[in-house]
C-alpha positions as CSV (number, residue, x, y, z in Angstrom):
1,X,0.0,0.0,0.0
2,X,1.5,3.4,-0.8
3,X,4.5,1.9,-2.0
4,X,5.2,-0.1,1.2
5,X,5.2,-4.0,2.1
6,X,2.7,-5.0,4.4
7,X,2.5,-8.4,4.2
8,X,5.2,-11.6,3.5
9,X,3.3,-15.0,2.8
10,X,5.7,-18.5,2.2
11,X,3.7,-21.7,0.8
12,X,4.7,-24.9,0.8
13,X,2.6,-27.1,-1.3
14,X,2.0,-30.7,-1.3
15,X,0.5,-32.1,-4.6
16,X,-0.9,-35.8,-3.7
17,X,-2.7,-36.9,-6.5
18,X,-1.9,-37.3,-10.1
19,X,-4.5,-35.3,-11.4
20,X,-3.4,-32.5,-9.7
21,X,0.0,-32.5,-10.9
22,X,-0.9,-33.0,-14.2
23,X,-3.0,-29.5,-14.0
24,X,0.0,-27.7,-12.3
25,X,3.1,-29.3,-14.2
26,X,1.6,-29.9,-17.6
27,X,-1.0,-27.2,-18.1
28,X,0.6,-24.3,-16.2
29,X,-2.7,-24.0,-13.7
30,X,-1.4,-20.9,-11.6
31,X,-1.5,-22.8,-7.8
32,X,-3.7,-20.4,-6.5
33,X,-6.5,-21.6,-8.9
34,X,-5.8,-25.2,-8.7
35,X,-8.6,-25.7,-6.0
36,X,-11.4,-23.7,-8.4
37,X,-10.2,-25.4,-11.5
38,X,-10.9,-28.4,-9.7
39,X,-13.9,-28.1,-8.5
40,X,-12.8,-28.7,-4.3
41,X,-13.3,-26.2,-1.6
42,X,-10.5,-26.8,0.9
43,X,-10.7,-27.3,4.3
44,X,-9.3,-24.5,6.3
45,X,-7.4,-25.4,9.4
46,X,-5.6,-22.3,11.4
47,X,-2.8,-23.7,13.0
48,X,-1.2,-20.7,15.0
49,X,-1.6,-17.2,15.8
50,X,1.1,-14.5,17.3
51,X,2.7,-11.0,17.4
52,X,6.1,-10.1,17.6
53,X,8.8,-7.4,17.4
54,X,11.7,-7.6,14.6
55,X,15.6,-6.8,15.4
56,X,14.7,-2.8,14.3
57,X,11.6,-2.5,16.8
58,X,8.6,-3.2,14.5
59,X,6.0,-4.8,15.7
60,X,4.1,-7.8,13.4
61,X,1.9,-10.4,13.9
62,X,1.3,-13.7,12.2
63,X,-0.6,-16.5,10.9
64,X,0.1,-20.1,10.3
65,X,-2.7,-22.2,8.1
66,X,-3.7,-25.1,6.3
67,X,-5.6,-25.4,3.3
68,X,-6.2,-28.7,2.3
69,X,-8.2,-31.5,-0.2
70,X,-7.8,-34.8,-1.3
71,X,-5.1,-33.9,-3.7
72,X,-3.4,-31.0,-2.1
73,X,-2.5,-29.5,0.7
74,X,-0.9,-25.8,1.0
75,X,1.1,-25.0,4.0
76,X,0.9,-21.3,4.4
77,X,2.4,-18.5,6.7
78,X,1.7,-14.6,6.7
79,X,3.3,-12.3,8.6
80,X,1.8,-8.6,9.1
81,X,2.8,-5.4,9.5
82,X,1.5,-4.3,12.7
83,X,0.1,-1.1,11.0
84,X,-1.5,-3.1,8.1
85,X,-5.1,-2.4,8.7
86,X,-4.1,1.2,8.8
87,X,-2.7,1.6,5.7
88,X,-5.3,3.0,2.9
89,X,-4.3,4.9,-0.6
90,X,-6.1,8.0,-1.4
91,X,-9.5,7.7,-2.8
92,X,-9.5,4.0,-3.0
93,X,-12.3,1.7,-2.9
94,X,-11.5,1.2,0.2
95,X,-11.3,4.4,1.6
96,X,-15.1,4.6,0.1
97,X,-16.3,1.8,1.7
98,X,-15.0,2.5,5.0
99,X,-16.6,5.8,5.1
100,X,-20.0,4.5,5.2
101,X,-18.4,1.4,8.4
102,X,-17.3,1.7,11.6
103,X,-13.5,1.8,10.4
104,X,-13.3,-1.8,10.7
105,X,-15.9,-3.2,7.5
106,X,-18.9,-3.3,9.7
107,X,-22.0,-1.5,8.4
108,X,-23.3,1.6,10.6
């Protein structure tokens, strides 16, 4: 946002079943679409939560998840800056749609 980084995200992904490779290997199906092409709605399984302070000061917090089928399984960490859901641009969509919330996406 604005030029800045708010967000890092690693995946490690685990591809079990033929099919799947084949979509991901041989037809180039971007990963993040692998689940719609398919046709399977993941289960979603949070597996840690936390907040921490890097070696400058700055304070983050993280997420550790699972998304998971039958044929694959994506291992997936975030980490946040702790100003993240403070940082808007100028006459977004956003910026719009907050003006008519409580600041946080709720309605008013």
């Amino acid at each position: 946002v604005r030029g800045e980084p708010f967000l890092h995200a690693k995946s490690t992904i685990y591809l079990t079943d033929p099919a799947w490779e084949e979509m991901v290997e041989r037809r180039g199906t971007p990963l993040g679409a692998v689940f719609r092409v398919m046709g399977v709605l993941p289960t979603f399984h949070l597996r840690s939560v936390g907040r921490g302070r890097d070696s400058s000061g700055s304070g983050f917090f993280w997420r550790v998840y699972t998304l998971a089928s039958q044929g694959m399984t994506c291992e997936i960490t975030e980490t946040f800056a702790d100003d993240t859901f403070e940082k808007r641009s100028r006459g977004s969509a956003l910026d719009a749609s907050l003006a008519s919330t409580d600041g946080h996406g709720i309605p008013v």
